[in-house]
Biopython code that builds the backbone (N, CA, C, O; Angstrom):
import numpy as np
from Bio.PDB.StructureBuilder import StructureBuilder

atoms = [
    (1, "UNK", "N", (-3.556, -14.813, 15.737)),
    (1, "UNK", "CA", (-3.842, -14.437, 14.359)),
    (1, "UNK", "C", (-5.188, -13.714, 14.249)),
    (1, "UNK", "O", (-5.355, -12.948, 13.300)),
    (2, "UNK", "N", (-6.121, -13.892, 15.116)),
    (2, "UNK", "CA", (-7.454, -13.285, 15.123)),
    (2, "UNK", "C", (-6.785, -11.497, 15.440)),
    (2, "UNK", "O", (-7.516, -10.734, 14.809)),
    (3, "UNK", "N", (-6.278, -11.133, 15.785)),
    (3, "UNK", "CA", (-5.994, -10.104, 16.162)),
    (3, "UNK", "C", (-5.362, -9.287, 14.714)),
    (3, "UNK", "O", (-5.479, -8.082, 14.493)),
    (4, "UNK", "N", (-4.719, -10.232, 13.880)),
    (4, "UNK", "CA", (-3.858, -9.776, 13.015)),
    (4, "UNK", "C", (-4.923, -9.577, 11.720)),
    (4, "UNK", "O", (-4.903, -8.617, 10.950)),
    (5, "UNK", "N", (-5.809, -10.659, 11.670)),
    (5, "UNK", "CA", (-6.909, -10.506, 10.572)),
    (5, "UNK", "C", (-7.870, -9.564, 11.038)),
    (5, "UNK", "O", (-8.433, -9.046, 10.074)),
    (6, "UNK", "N", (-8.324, -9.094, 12.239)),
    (6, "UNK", "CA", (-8.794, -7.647, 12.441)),
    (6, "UNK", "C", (-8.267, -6.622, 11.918)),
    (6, "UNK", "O", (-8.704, -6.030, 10.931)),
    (7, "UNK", "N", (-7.013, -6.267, 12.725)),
    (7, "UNK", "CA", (-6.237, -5.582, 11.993)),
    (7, "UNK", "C", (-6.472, -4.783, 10.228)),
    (7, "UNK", "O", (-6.786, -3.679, 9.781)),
    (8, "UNK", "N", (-6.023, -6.386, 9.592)),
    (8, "UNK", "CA", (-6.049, -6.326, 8.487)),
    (8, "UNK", "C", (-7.820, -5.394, 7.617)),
    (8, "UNK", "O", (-8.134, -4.423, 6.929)),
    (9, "UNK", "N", (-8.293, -6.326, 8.167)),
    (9, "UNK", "CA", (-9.866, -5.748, 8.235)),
    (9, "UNK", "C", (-10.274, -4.219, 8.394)),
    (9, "UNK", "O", (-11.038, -3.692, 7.585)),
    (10, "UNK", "N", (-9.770, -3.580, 9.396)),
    (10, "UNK", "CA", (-9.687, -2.298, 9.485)),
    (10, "UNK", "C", (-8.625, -1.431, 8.784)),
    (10, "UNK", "O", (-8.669, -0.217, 8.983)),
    (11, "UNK", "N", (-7.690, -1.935, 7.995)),
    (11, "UNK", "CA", (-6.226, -1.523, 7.534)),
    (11, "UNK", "C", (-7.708, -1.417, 5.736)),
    (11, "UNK", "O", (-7.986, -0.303, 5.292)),
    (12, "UNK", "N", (-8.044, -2.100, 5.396)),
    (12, "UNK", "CA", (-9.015, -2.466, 4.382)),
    (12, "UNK", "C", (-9.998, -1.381, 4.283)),
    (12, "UNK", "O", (-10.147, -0.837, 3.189)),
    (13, "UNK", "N", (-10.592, -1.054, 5.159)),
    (13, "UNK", "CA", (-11.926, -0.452, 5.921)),
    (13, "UNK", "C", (-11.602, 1.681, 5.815)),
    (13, "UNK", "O", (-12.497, 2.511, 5.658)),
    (14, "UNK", "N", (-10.364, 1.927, 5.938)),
    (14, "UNK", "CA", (-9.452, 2.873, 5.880)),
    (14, "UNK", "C", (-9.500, 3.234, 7.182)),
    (14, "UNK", "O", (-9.646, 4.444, 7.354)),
    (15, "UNK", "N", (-9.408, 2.434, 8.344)),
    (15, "UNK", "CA", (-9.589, 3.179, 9.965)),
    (15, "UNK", "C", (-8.726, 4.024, 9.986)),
    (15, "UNK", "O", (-8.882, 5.225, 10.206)),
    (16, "UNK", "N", (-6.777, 2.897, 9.534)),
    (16, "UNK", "CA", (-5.841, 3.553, 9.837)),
    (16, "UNK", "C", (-5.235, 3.303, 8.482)),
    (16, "UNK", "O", (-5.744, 2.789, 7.485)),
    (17, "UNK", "N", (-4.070, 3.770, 8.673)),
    (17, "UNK", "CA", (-2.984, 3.883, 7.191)),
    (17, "UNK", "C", (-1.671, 2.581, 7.845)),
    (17, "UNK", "O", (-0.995, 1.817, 7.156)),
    (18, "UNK", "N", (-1.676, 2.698, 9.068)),
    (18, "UNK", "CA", (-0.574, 2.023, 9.489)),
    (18, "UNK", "C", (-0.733, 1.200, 10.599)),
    (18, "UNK", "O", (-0.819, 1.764, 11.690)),
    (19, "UNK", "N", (-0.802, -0.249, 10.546)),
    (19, "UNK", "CA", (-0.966, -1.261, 11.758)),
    (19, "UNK", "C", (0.254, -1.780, 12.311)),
    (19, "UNK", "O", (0.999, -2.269, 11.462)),
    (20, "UNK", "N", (0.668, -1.809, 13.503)),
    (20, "UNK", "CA", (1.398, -3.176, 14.209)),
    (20, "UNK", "C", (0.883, -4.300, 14.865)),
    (20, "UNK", "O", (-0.202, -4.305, 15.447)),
    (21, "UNK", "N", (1.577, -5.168, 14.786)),
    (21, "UNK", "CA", (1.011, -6.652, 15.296)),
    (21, "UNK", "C", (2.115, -7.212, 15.241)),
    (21, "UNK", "O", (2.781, -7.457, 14.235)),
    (22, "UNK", "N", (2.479, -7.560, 16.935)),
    (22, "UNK", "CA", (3.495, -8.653, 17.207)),
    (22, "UNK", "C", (3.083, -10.469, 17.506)),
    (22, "UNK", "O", (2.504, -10.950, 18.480)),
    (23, "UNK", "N", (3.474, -10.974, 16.625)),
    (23, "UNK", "CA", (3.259, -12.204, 16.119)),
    (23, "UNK", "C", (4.023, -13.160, 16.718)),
    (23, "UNK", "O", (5.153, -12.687, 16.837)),
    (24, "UNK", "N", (3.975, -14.330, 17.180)),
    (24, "UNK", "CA", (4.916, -15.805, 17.304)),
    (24, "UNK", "C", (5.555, -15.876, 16.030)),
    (24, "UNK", "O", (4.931, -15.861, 14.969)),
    (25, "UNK", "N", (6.982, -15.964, 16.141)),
    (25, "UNK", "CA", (7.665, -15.999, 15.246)),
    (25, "UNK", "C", (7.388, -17.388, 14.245)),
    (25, "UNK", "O", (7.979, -17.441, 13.166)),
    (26, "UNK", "N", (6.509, -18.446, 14.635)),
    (26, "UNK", "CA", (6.149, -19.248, 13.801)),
    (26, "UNK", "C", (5.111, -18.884, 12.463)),
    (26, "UNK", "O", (4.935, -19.693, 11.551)),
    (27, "UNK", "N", (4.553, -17.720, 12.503)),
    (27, "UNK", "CA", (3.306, -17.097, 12.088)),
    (27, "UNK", "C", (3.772, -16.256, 10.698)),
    (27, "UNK", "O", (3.065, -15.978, 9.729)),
    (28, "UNK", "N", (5.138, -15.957, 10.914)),
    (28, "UNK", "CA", (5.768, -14.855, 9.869)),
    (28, "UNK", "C", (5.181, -15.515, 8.073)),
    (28, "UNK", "O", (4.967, -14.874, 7.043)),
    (29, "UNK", "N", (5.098, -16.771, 8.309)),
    (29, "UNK", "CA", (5.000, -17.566, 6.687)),
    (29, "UNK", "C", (3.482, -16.837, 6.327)),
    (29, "UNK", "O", (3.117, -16.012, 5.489)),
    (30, "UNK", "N", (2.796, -17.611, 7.438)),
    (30, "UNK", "CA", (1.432, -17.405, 7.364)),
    (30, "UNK", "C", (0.669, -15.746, 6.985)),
    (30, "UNK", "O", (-0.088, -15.297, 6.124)),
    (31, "UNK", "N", (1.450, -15.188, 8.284)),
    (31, "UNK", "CA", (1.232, -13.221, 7.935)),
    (31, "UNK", "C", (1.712, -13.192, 6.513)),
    (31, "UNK", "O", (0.919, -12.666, 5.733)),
    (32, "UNK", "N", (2.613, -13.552, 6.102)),
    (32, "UNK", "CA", (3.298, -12.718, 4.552)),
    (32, "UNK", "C", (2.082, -13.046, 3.694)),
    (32, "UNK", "O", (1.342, -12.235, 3.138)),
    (33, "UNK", "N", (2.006, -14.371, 3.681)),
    (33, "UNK", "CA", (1.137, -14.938, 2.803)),
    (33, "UNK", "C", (-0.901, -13.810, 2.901)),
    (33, "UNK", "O", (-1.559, -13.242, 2.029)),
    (34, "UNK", "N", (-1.041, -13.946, 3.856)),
    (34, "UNK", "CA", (-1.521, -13.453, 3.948)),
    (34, "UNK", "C", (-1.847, -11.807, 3.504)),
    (34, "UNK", "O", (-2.858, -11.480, 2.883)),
    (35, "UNK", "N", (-0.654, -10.742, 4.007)),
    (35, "UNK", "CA", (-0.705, -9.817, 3.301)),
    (35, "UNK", "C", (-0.478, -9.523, 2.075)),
    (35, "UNK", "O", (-0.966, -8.573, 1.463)),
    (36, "UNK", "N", (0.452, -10.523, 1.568)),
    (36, "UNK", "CA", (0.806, -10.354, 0.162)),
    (36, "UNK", "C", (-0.183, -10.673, -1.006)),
    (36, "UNK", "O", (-0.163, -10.162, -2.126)),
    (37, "UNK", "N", (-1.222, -11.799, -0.439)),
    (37, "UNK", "CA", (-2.711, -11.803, -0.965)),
    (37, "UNK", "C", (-3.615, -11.130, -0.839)),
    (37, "UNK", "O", (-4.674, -11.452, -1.377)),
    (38, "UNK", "N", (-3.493, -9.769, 0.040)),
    (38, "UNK", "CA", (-4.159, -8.691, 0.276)),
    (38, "UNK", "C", (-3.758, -7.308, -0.318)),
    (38, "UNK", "O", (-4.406, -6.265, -0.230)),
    (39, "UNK", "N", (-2.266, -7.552, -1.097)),
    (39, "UNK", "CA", (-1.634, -6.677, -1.613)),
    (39, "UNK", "C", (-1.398, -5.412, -0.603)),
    (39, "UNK", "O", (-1.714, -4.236, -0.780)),
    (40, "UNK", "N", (-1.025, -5.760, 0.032)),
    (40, "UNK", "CA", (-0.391, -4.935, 1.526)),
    (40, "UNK", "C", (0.994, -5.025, 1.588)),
    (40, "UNK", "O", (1.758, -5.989, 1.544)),
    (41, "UNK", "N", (1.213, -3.474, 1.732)),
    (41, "UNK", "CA", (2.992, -3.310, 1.910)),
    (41, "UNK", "C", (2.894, -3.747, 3.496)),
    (41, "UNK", "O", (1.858, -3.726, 4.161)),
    (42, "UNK", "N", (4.398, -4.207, 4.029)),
    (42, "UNK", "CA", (4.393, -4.440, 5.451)),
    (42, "UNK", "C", (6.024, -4.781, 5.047)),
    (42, "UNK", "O", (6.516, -5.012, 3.943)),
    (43, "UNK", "N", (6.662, -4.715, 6.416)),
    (43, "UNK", "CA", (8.075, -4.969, 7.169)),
    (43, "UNK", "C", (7.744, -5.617, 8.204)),
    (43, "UNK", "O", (6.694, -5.544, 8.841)),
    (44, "UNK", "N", (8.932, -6.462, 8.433)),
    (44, "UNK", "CA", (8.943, -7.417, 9.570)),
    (44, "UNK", "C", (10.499, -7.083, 10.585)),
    (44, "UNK", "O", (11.678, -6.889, 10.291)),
    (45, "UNK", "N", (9.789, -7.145, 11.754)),
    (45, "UNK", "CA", (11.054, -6.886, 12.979)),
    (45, "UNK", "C", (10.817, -8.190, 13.801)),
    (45, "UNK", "O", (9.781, -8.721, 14.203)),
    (46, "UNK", "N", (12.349, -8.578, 13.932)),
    (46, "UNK", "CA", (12.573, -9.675, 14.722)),
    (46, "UNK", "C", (13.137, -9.149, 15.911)),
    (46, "UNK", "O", (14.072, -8.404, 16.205)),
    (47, "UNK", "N", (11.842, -10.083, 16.767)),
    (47, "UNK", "CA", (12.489, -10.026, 17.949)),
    (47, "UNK", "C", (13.619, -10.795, 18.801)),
    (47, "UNK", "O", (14.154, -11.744, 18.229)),
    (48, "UNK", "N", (14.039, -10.482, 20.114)),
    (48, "UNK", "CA", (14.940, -11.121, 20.576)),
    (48, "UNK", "C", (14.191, -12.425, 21.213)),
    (48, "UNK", "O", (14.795, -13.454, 21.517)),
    (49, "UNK", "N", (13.066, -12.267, 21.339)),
    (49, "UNK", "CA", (12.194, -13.603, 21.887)),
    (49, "UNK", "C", (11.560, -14.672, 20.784)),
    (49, "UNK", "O", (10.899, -15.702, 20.920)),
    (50, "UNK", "N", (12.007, -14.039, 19.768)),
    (50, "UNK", "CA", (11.088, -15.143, 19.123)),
    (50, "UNK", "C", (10.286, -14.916, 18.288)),
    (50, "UNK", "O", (10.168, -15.416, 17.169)),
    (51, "UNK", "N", (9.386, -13.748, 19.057)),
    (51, "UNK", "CA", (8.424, -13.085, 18.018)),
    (51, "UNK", "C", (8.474, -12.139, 17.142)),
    (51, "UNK", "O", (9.106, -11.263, 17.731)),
    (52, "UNK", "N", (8.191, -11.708, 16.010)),
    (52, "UNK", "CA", (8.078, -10.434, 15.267)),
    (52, "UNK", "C", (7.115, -9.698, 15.253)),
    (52, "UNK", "O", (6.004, -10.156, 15.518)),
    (53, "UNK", "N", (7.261, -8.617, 14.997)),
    (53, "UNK", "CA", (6.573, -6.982, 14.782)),
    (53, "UNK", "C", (6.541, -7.043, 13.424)),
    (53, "UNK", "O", (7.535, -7.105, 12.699)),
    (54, "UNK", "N", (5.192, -7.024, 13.010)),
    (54, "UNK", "CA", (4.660, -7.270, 11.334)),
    (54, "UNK", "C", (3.725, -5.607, 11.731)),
    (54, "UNK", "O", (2.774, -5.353, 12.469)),
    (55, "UNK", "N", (4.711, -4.642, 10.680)),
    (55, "UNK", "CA", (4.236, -3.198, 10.425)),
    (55, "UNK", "C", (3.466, -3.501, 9.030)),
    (55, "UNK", "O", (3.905, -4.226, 8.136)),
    (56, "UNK", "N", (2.466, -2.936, 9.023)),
    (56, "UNK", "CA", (1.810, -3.105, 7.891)),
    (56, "UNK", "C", (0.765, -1.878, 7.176)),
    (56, "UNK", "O", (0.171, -1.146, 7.969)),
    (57, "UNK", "N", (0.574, -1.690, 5.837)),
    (57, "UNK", "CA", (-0.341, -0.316, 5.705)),
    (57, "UNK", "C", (0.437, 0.148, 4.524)),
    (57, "UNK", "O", (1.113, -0.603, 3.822)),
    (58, "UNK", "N", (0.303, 1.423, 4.347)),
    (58, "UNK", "CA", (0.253, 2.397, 3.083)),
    (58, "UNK", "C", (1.889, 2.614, 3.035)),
    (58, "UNK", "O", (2.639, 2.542, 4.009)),
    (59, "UNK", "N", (2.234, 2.873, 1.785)),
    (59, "UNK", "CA", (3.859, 2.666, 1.510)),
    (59, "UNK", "C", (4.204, 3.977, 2.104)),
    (59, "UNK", "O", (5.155, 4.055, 2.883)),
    (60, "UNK", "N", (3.437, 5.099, 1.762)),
    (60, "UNK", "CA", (4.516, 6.232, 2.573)),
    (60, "UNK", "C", (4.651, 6.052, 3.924)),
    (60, "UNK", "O", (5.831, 6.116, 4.267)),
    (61, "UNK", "N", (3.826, 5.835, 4.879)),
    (61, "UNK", "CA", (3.769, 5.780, 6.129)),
    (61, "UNK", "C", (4.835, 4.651, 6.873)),
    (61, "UNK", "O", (5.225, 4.868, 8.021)),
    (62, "UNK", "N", (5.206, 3.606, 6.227)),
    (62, "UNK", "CA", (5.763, 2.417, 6.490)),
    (62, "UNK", "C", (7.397, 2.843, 6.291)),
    (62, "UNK", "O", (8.277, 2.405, 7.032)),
    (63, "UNK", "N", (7.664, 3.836, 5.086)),
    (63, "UNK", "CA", (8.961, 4.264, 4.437)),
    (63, "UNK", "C", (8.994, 5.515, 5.881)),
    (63, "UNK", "O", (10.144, 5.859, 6.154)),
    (64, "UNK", "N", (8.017, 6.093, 6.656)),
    (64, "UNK", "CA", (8.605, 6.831, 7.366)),
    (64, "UNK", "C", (8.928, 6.498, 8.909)),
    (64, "UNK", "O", (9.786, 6.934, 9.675)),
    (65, "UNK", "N", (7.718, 5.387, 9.084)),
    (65, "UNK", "CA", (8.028, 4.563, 10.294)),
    (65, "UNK", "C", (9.426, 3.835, 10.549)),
    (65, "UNK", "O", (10.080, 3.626, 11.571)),
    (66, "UNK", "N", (9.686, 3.420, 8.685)),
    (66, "UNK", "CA", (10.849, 2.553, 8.791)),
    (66, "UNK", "C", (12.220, 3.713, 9.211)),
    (66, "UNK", "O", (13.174, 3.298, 9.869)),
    (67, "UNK", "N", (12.158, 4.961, 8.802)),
    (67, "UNK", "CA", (13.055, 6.080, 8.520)),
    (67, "UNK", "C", (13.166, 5.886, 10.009)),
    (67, "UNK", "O", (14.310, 5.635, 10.385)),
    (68, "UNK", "N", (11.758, 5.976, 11.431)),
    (68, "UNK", "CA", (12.270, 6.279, 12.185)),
    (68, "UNK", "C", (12.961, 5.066, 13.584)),
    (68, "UNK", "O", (13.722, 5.067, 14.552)),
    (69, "UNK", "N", (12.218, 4.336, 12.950)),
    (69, "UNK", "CA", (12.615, 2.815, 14.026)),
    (69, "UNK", "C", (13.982, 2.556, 13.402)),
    (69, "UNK", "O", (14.813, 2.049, 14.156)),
    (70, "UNK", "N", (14.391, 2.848, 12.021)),
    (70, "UNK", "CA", (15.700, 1.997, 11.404)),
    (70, "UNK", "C", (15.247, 0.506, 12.099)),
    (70, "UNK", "O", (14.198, -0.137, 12.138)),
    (71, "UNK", "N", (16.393, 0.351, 12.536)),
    (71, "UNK", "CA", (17.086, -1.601, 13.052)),
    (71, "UNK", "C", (16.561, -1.361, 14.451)),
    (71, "UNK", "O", (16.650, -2.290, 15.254)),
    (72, "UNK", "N", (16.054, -0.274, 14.807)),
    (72, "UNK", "CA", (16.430, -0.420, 16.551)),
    (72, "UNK", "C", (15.154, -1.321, 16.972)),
    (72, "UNK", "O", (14.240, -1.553, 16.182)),
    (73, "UNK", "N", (15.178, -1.657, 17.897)),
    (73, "UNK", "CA", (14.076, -2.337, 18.824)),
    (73, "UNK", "C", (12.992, -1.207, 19.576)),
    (73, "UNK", "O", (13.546, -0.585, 20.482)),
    (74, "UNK", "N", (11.593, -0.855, 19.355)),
    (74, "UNK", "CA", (10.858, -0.353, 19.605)),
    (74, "UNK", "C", (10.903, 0.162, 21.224)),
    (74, "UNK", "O", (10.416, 1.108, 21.842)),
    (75, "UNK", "N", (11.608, -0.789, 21.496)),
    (75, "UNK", "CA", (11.991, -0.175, 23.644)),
    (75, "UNK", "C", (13.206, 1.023, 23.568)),
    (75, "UNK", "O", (13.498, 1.834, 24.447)),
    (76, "UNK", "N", (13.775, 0.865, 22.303)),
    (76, "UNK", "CA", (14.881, 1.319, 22.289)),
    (76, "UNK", "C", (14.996, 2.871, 21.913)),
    (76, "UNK", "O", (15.934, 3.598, 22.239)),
    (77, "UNK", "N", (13.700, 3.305, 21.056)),
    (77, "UNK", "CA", (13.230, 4.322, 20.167)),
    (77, "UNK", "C", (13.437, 5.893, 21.526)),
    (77, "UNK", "O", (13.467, 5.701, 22.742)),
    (78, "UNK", "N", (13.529, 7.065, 20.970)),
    (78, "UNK", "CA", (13.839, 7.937, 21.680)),
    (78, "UNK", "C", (11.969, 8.389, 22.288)),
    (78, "UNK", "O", (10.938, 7.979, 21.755)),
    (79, "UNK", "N", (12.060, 9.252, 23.426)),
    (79, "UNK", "CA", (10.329, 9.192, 22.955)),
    (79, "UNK", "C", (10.105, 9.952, 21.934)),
    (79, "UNK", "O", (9.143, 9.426, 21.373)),
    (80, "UNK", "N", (10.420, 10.900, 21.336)),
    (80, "UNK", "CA", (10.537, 11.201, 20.348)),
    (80, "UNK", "C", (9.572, 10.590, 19.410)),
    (80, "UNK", "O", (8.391, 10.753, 19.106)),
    (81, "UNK", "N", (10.501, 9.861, 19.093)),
    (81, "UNK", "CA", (10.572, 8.846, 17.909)),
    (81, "UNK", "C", (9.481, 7.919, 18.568)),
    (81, "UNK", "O", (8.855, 7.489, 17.599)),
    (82, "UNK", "N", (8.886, 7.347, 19.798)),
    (82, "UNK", "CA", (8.403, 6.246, 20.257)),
    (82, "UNK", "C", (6.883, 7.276, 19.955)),
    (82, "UNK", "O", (5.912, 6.720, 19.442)),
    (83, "UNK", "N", (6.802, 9.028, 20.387)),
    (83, "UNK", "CA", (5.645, 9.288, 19.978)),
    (83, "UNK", "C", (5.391, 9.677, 18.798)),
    (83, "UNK", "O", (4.217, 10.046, 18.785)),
    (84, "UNK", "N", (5.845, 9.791, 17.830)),
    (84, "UNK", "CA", (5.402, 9.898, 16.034)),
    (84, "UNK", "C", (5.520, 8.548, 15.964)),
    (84, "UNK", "O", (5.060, 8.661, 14.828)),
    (85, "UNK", "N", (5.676, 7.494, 16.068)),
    (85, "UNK", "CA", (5.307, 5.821, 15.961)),
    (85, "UNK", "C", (3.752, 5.730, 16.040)),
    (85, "UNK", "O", (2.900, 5.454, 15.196)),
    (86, "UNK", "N", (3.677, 6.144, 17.687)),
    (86, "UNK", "CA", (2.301, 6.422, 18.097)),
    (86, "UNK", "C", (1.214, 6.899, 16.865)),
    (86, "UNK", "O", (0.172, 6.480, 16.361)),
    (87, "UNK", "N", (2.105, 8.001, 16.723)),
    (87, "UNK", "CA", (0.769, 8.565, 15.771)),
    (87, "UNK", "C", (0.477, 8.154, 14.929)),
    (87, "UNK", "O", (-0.734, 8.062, 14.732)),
    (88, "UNK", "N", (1.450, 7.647, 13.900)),
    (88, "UNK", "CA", (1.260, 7.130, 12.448)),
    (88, "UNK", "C", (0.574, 5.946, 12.671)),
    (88, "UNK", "O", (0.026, 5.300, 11.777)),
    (89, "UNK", "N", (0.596, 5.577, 14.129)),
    (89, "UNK", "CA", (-0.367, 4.008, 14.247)),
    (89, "UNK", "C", (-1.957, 4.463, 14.564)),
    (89, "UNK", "O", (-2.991, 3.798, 14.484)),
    (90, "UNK", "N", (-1.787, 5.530, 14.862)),
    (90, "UNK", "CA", (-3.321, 6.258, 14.980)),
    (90, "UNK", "C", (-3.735, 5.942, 16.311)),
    (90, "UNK", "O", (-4.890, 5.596, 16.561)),
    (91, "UNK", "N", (-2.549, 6.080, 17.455)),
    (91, "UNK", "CA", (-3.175, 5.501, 18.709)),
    (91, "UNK", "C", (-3.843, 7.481, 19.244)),
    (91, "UNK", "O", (-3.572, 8.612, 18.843)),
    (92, "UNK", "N", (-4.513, 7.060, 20.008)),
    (92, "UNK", "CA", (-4.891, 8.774, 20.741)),
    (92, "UNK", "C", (-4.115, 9.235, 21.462)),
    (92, "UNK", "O", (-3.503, 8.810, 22.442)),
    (93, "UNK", "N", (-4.176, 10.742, 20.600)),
    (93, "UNK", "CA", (-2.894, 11.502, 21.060)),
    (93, "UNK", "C", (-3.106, 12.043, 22.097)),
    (93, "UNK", "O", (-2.049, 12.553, 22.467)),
    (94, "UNK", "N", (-4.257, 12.311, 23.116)),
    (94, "UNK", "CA", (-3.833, 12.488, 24.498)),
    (94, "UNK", "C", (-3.103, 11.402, 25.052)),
    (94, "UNK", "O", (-2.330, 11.685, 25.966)),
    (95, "UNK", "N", (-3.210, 9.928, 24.601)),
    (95, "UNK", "CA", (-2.367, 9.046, 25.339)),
    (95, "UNK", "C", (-1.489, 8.925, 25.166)),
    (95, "UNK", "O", (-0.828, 8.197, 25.906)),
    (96, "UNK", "N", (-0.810, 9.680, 23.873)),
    (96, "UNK", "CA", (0.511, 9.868, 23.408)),
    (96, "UNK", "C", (1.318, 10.678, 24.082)),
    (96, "UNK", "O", (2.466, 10.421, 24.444)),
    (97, "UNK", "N", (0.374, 12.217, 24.345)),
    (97, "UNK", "CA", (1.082, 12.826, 25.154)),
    (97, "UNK", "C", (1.456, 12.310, 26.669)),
    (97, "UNK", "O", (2.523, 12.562, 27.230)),
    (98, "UNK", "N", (0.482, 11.615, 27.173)),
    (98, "UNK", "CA", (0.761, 11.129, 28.426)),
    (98, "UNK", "C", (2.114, 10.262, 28.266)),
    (98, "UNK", "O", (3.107, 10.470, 28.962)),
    (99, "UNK", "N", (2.039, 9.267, 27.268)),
    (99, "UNK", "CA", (3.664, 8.803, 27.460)),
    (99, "UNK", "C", (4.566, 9.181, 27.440)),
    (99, "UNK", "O", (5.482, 8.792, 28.165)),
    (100, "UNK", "N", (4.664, 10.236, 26.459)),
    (100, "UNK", "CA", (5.880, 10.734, 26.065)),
    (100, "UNK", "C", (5.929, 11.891, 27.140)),
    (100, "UNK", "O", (7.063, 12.371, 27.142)),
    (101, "UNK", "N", (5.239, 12.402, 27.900)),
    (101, "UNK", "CA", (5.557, 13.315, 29.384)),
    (101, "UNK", "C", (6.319, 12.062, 30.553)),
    (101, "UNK", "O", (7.337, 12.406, 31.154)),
    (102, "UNK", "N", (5.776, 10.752, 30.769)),
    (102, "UNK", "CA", (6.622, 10.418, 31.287)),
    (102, "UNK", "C", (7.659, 9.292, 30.736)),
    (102, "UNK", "O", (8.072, 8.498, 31.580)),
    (103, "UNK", "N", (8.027, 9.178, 29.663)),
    (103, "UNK", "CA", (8.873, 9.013, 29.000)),
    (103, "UNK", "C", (10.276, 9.645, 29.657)),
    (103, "UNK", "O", (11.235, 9.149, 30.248)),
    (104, "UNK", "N", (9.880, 11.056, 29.230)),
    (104, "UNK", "CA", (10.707, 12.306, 29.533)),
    (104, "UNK", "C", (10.998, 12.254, 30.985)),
    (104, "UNK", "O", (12.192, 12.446, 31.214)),
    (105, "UNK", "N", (10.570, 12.136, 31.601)),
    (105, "UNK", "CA", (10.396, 12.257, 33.186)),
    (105, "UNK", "C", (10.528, 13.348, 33.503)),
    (105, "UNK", "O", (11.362, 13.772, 34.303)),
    (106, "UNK", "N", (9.411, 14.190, 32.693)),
    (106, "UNK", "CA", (9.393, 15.471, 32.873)),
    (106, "UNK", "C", (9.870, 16.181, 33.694)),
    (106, "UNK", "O", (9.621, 15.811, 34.841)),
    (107, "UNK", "N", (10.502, 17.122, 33.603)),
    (107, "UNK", "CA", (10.822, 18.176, 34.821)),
    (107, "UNK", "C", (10.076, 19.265, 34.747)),
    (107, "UNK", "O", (8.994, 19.250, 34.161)),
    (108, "UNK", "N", (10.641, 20.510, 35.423)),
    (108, "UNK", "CA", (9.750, 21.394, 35.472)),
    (108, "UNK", "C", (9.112, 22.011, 34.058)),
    (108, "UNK", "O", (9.922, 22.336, 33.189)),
    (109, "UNK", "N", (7.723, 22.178, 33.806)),
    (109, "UNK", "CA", (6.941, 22.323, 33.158)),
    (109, "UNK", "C", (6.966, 23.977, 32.864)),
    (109, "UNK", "O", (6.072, 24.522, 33.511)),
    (110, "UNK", "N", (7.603, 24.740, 32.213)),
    (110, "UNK", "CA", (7.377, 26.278, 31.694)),
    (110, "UNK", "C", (5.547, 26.676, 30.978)),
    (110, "UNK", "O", (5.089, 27.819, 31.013)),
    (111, "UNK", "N", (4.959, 25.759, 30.534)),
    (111, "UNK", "CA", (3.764, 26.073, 29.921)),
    (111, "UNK", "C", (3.171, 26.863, 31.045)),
    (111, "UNK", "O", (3.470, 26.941, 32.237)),
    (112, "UNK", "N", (2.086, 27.522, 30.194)),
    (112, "UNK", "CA", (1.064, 28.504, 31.296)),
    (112, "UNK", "C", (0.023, 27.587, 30.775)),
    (112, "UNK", "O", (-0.635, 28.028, 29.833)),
    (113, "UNK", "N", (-0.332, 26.066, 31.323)),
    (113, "UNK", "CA", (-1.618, 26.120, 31.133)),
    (113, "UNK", "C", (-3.227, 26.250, 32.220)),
    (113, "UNK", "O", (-3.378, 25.843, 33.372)),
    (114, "UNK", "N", (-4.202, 26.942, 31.344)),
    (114, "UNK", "CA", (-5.248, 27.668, 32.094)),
    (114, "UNK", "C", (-5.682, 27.117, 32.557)),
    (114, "UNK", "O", (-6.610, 27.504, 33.268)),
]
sb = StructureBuilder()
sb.init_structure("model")
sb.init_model(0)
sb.init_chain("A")
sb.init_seg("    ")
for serial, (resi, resn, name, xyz) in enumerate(atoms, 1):
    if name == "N":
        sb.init_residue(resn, " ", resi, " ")
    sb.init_atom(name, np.array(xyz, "f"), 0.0, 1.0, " ", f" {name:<3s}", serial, name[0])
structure = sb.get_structure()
C-alpha cells in the first residue's frame, strides 16, 4: 500500500494523469475507499492470481486506456496497444521504444538512422 499512497501523492501533485498499481486482491476495499475519498476516477482488473490492477487518474485518459486494454489481461495487449499504455502511464519513451522493438522481434529495420 505504501507504493499505492505514493502513487496517489504524485497522481495529486500533477506528475502524471494516469497511475497503475497492482494490489493483493485483499486491498481492493481499502484502495476504493481510499480513492473515492480522494475523488479519483480509477478501474479495477482482476487478476488470475489474486491480485488486481487498480488504474487510476483523469477520466479521459482512463476512458482511453480502458478503450485500449478492454477485458484483456495486460500480457495479452498487442505491443501496440502495450506501448500507448506505456505512455499514458508516463513511463519514458525511449524505454517504450525499446520494448515495443522487441516486442516486435523486430526484423529487418528500413530506417536510415545517422
Amino acid at each position: 500500500m505504501n507504493v499505492f499512497h505514493h502513487l496517489i501523492y504524485e497522481y495529486k501533485k500533477g506528475v502524471r494523469d494516469l497511475m497503475l498499481c497492482t494490489l493483493a486482491g485483499e486491498l481492493e476495499s481499502k484502495a476504493k475507499w481510499k480513492l473515492e475519498k480522494n475523488n479519483i476516477n480509477y478501474r479495477i482488473e482482476y487478476l488470475k492470481n489474486g491480485n488486481i490492477n487498480v488504474f487510476f487518474g483523469k477520466e479521459d485518459c482512463l476512458i482511453v486506456a480502458n478503450k485500449i486494454c478492454g477485458n484483456k489481461p495486460l500480457n495479452l495487449l498487442t505491443p501496440e496497444e502495450d506501448f500507448i499504455l506505456g505512455i499514458l502511464l508516463g513511463y519514458s519513451i525511449t524505454e517504450q521504444c525499446n520494448r515495443y522493438r522487441k516486442k516486435q522481434k523486430e526484423s529487418k529495420n528500413t530506417f536510415c538512422l545517422a
